[in-house]
C-alpha positions in Angstrom: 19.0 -41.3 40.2 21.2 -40.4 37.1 24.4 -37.8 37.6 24.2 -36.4 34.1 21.4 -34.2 32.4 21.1 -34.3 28.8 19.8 -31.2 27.3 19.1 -29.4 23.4 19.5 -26.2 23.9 19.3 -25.5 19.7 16.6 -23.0 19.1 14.7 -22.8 15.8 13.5 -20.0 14.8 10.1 -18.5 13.7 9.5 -16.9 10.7 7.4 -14.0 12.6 7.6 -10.5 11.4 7.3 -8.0 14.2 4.1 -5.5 13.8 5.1 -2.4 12.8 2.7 0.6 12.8 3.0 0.5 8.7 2.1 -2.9 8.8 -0.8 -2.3 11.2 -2.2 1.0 9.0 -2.2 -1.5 5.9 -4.3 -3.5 7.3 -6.5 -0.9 8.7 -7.0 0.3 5.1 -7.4 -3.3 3.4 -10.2 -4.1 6.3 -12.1 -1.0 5.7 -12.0 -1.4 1.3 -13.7 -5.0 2.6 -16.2 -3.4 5.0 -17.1 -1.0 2.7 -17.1 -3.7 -0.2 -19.4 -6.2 1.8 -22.3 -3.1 3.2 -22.3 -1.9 0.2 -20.5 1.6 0.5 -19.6 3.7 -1.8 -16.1 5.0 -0.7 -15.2 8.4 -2.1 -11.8 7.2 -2.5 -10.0 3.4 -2.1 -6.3 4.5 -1.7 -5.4 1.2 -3.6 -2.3 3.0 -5.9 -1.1 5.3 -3.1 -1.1 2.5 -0.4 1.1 0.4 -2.3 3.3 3.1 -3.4 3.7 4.4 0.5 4.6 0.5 1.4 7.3 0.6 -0.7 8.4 4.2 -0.1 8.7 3.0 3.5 10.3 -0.2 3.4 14.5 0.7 3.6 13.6 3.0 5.9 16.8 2.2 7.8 18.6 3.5 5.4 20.2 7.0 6.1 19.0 8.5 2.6 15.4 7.2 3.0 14.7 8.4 6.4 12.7 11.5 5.4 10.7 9.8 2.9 10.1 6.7 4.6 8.6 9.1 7.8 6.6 11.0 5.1 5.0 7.8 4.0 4.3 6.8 7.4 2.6 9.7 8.6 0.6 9.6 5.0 -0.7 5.9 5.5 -1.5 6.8 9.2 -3.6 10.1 7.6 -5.4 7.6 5.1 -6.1 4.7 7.6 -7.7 7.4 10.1 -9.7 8.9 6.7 -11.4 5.7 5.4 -12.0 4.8 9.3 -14.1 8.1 10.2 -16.0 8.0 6.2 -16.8 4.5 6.9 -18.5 5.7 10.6 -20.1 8.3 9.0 -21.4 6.3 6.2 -22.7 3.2 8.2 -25.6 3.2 10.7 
């Protein structure tokens, strides 16, 4: 029986990003462009320019100055996700 325990107690860490709600609402929007791409829907509106300028709107939102705008963009993408999710119901069988 040995008296002494080696053990590596160095960690590495993962490059994981943590969802945010942001995050999650992009993708919302990207899957239902693709949904509506692959049935063959014609989406009144694909949010492609406003999306991407939201993202980046958000993005410092830690930032004192930025609050505001970054909550403003948040609450838009959430607004647009919910949009395309209810036109693509309405529009598919």
């Amino acid at each position: 029986m040995e008296s002494e325990v080696v053990v590596d107690t160095t960690i590495q860490e993962k490059n994981i990003t943590f969802p945010t709600d942001v995050k999650l609402h992009k993708k919302i929007i990207d899957q239902c462009g693709k949904i509506a791409e692959t049935e063959g829907v014609e989406q009144r509106q694909s949010y492609a320019r406003v999306v991407k300028k939201l993202v980046m709107a958000q993005r410092f939102r830690n930032h004192p100055k930025n609050k505001k705008k970054a909550y403003a963009a948040a609450r838009k993408l959430k607004t647009i996700a919910g949009r395309l999710i209810r036109e693509l119901e309405r529009k598919l069988s």
